[in-house]
C-alpha positions in Angstrom: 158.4 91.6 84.9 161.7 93.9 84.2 160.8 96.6 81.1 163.2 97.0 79.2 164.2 99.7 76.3 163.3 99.1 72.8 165.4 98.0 70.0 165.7 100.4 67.1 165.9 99.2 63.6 168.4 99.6 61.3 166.7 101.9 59.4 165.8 103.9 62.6 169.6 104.0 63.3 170.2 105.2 60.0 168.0 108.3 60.4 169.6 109.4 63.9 172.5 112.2 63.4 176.0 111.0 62.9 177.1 111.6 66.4 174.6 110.5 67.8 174.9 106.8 66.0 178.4 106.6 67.7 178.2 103.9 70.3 181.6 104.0 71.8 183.1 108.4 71.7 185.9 109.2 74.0 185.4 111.8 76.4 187.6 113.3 78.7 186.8 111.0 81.5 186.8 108.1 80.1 185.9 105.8 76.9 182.0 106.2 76.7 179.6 103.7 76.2 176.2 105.0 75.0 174.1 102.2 72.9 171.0 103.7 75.1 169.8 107.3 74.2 166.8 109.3 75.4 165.8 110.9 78.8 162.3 112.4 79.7 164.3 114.4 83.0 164.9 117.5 80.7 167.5 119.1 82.2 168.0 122.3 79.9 171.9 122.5 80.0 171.9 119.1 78.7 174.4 117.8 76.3 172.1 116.1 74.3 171.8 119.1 72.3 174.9 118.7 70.8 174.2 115.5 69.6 171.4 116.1 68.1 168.9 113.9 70.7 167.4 116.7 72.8 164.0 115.9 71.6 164.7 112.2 72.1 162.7 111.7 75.5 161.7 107.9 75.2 165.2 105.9 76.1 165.7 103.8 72.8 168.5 100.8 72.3 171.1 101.0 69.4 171.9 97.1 69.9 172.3 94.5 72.6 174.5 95.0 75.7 176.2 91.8 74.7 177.4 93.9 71.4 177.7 97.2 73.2 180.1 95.8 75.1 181.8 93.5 73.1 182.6 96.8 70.5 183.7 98.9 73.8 186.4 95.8 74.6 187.4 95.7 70.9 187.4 99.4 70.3 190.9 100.4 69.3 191.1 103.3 72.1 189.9 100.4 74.9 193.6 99.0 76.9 192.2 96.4 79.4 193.1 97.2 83.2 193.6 100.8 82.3 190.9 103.0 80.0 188.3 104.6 82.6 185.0 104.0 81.0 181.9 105.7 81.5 178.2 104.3 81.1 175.1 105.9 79.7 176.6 109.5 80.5 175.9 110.8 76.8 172.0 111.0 76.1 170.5 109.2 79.1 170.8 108.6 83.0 171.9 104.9 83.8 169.5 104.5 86.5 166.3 105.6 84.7 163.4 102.6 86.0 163.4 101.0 82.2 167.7 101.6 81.6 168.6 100.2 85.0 168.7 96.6 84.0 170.7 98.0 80.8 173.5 99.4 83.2 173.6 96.4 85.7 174.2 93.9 82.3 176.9 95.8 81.2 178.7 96.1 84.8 177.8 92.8 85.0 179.8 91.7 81.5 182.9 94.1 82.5 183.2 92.4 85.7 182.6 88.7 84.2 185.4 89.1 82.0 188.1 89.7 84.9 188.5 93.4 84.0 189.8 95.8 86.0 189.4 99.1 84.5 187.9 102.4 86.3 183.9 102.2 85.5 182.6 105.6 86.0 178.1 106.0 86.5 176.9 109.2 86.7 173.2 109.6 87.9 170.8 111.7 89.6 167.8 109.8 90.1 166.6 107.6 92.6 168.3 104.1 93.8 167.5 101.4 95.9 168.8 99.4 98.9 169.1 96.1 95.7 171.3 98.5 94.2 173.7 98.3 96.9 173.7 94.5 96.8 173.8 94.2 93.2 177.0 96.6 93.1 178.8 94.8 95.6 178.9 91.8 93.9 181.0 92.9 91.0 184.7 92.1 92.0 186.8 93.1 89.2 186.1 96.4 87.7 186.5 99.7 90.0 183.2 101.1 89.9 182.1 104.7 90.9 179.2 106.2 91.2 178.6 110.1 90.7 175.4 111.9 91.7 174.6 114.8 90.0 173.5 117.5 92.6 173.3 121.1 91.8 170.4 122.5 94.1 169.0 124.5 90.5 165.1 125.1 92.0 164.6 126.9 88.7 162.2 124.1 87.1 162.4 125.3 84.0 166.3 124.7 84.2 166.2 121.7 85.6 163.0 120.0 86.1 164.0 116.6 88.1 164.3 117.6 91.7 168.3 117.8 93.7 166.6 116.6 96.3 166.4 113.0 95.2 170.0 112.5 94.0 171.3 113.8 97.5 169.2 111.1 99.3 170.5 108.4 96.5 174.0 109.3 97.6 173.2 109.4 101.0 171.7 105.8 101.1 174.4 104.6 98.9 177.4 105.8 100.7 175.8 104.5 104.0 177.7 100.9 104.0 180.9 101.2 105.5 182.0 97.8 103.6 181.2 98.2 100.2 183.1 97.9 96.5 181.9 100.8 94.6 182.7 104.4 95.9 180.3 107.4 95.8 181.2 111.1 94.6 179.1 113.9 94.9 179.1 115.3 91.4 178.6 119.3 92.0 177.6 120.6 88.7 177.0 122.3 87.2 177.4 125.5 89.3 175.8 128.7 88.0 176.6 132.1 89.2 173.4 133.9 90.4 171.5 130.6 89.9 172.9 128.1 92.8 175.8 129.9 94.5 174.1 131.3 97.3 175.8 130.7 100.9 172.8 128.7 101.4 173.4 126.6 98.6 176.6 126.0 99.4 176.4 125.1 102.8 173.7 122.3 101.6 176.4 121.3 98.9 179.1 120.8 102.2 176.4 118.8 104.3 176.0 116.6 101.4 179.7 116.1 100.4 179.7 114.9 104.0 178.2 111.7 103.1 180.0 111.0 100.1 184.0 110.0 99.9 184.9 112.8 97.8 183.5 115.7 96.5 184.4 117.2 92.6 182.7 120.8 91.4 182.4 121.8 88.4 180.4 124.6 85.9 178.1 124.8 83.1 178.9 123.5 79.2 177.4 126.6 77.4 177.7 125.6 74.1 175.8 126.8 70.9 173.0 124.8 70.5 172.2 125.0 74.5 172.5 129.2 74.5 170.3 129.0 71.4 167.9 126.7 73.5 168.0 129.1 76.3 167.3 132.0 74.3 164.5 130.1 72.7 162.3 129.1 76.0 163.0 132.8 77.2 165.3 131.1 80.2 168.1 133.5 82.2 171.0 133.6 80.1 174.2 133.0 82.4 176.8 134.6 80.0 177.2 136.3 77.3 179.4 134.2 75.6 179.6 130.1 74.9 182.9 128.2 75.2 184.1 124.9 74.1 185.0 124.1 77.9 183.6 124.2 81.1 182.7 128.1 83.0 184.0 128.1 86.6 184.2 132.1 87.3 187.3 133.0 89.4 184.9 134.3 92.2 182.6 131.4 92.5 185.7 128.7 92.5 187.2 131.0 95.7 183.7 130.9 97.5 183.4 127.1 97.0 186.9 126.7 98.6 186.2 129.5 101.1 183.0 127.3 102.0 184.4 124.2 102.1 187.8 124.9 103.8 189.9 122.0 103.6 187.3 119.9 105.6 185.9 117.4 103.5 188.4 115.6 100.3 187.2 118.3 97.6 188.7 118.1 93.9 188.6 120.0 90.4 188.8 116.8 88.4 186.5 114.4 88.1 189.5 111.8 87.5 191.3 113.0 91.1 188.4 113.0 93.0 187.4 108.9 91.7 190.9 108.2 92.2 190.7 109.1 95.6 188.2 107.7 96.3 189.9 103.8 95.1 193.2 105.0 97.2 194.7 105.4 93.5 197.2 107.9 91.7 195.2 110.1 88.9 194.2 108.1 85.9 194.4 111.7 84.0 198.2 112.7 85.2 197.0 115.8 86.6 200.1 116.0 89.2 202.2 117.4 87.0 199.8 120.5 87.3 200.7 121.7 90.8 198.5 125.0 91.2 195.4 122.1 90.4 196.8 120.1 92.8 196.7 122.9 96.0 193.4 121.7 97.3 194.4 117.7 97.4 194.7 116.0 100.2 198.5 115.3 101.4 198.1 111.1 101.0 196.6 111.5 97.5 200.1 114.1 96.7 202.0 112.2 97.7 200.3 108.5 95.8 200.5 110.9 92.7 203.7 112.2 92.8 205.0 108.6 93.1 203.6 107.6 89.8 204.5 110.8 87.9 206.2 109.8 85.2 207.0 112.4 82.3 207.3 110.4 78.9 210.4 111.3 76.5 209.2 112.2 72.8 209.9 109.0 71.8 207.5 107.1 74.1 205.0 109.5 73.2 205.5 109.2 69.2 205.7 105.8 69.9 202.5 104.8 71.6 200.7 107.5 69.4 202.1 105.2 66.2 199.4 102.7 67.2 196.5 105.3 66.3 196.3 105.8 62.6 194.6 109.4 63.6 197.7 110.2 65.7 200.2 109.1 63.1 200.6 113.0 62.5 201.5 114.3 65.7 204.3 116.4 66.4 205.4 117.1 70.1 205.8 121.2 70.7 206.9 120.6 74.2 207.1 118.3 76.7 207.8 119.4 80.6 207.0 118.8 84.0 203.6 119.9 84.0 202.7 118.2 80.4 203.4 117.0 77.2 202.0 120.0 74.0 201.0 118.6 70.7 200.0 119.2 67.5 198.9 117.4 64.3 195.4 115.6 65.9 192.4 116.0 64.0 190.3 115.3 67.0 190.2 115.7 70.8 189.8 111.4 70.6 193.0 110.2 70.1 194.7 113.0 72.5 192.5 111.7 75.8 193.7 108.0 74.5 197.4 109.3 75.0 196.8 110.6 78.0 195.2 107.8 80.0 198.5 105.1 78.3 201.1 107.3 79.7 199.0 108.6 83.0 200.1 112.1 81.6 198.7 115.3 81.0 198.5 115.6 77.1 197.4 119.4 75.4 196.9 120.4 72.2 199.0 123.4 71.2 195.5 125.2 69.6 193.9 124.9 73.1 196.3 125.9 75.7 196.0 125.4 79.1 195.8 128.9 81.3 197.5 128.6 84.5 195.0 128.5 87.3 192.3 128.0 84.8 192.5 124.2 85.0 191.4 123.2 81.5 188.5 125.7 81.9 186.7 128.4 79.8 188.6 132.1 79.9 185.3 133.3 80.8 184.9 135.1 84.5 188.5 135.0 84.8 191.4 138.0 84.9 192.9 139.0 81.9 190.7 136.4 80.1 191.1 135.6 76.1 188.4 134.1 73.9 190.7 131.4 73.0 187.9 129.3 73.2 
């Protein structure tokens, strides 16, 4: 018999924290889908504790998938053929024993209603030789899996072994004619905590297996240095930031390491896009010191779908948001279009993925060769963050 998570009640609902009662939240990725919260893996850096959930180990259901997905289609950020969406990657892992058959209904419902939209899963527990035949017979939607793998053997960190989502990519790359696409997920990477030349020679054996490899850092945010400093765990900086930490050093040693042998990106959106033999969903192109590491075929698909949007295209498909009705466009160039007059980060990712641009709020500039990340670890760095 499958298991399957329990429904909460309204009143239940009621009680959870306002972010955490958001079902559909756009993320930089993609349009998120998270109508199941809770994990028991207990992964400290987890973003759970920004929401509000991190003592929520017992995977709970906000509603049914068939209205989960029915208010993902009808969201007003959701363009059919063209949002990236991304499942369970809020406040549970999508391949959890009891949220598995959760995931595989809502695939399942994407792909039944002829849609062909990027369908990013990001996991790092065990899967199955099914779960290869179940995948490959979705033939609509452009699914991708991502393992997260760090190689963290700090168990207070990160209590759920590496170990078991490099053997899940492993067996799941192993088809050579399959549907879905596999991407070692690298994060996050810690100086002083997984950076060792032995750990990242284990991180290039493993991209080996995988058709394309993105790295990334840690999310040190408030609430997770407080829950660091609370459980007495090594602090890895001193200071918390609204984006991701990738040191200066510890980027050149991964790229040092992995030496142009193996399809290696920044972005999560270039390396899934890769991997589908697609231009970047996110527009990065424009941004040619992020692109220096890309393999010549994917420069080259990019480049032919740059398109930079004139002030009026961009007012105009902003019009259609009632929360972008105030933007004002600072600048718009080669590398990006600068805005201002967004409430939210929301709206600003919805811009993006219509026009296949790179959109940036004037308030949080992006630092060349930083990438979109934290100052922190870098030359010269500001706490704009």
């Amino acid at each position: 018999m499958t298991v399957r998570v329990a429904l909460l009640s309204r009143d239940q609902i009621d009680r959870l924290p306002e972010r955490a009662r958001e079902v559909v939240e756009y993320r930089k990725s993609g349009l998120s889908l998270n109508h199941i919260q809770g994990c028991p893996l207990d992964c400290a850096y987890c973003i759970r504790h920004t929401y509000g959930l991190w003592d929520q180990r017992v995977p709970r259901a906000l509603m049914s998938e068939a209205q989960a997905v029915e208010e993902l289609v009808t969201h007003r950020y959701f363009q059919p053929h063209v949002t990236p969406v991304q499942v369970f990657n809020r406040a549970t892992d999508p391949f959890l024993p009891v949220v598995r058959p959760h995931t595989f209904a809502v695939l399942e419902d994407l792909d039944e209603r002829g849609l062909t939209n990027h369908v990013l899963v990001i996991t790092r527990h065990q899967m199955k030789p099914d779960d290869i035949d179940r995948l490959n017979q979705l033939q609509h939607v452009k699914v991708t899996l991502l393992f997260t793998y760090s190689g963290i053997q700090n168990k207070a960190i990160e209590p759920y072994p590496s170990h078991v989502a490099a053997e899940s990519l492993t067996l799941m790359s192993r088809p050579e004619s399959r549907r879905y696409r596999t991407i070692l997920y690298w994060r996050p990477l810690v100086p002083g905590l997984n950076d060792s030349p032995e750990h990242l020679e284990a991180a290039h054996e493993l991209a080996q297996h995988a058709d394309a490899t993105v790295f990334t850092g840690l999310f040190y945010r408030g609430e997770i240095a407080a829950y660091y400093k609370a459980n007495n765990l090594p602090e890895p900086y001193e200071d918390t930031a609204r984006r991701k930490i990738v040191p200066e050093t510890l980027e050149q040693r991964v790229l040092a390491a992995f030496g142009n042998s193996t399809p290696l990106f920044r972005k999560t959106s270039c390396a899934v896009a890769y991997a589908h033999g697609l231009p970047d969903y996110n527009g990065h192109y424009g941004i040619r010191e992020l692109c220096d590491i890309c393999p010549l075929s994917q420069l080259e698909l990019c480049a032919g779908a740059h398109r930079v949007p004139s002030p009026e295209r961009l007012q105009e498909v902003a019009s259609t948001l009632p929360e972008a009705r105030g933007l004002v466009v600072v600048d718009i160039t080669e590398r990006a279009a600068v805005v201002s007059g967004l409430e939210t980060e929301q709206p600003r990712y919805y811009l993006q993925h219509a026009l296949g641009f790179q959109v940036h709020d004037v308030r949080h500039p992006h630092r060349e060769r930083r990438h979109g990340r934290a100052d922190i670890g870098w030359k010269g760095e500001t706490q704009d963050d």
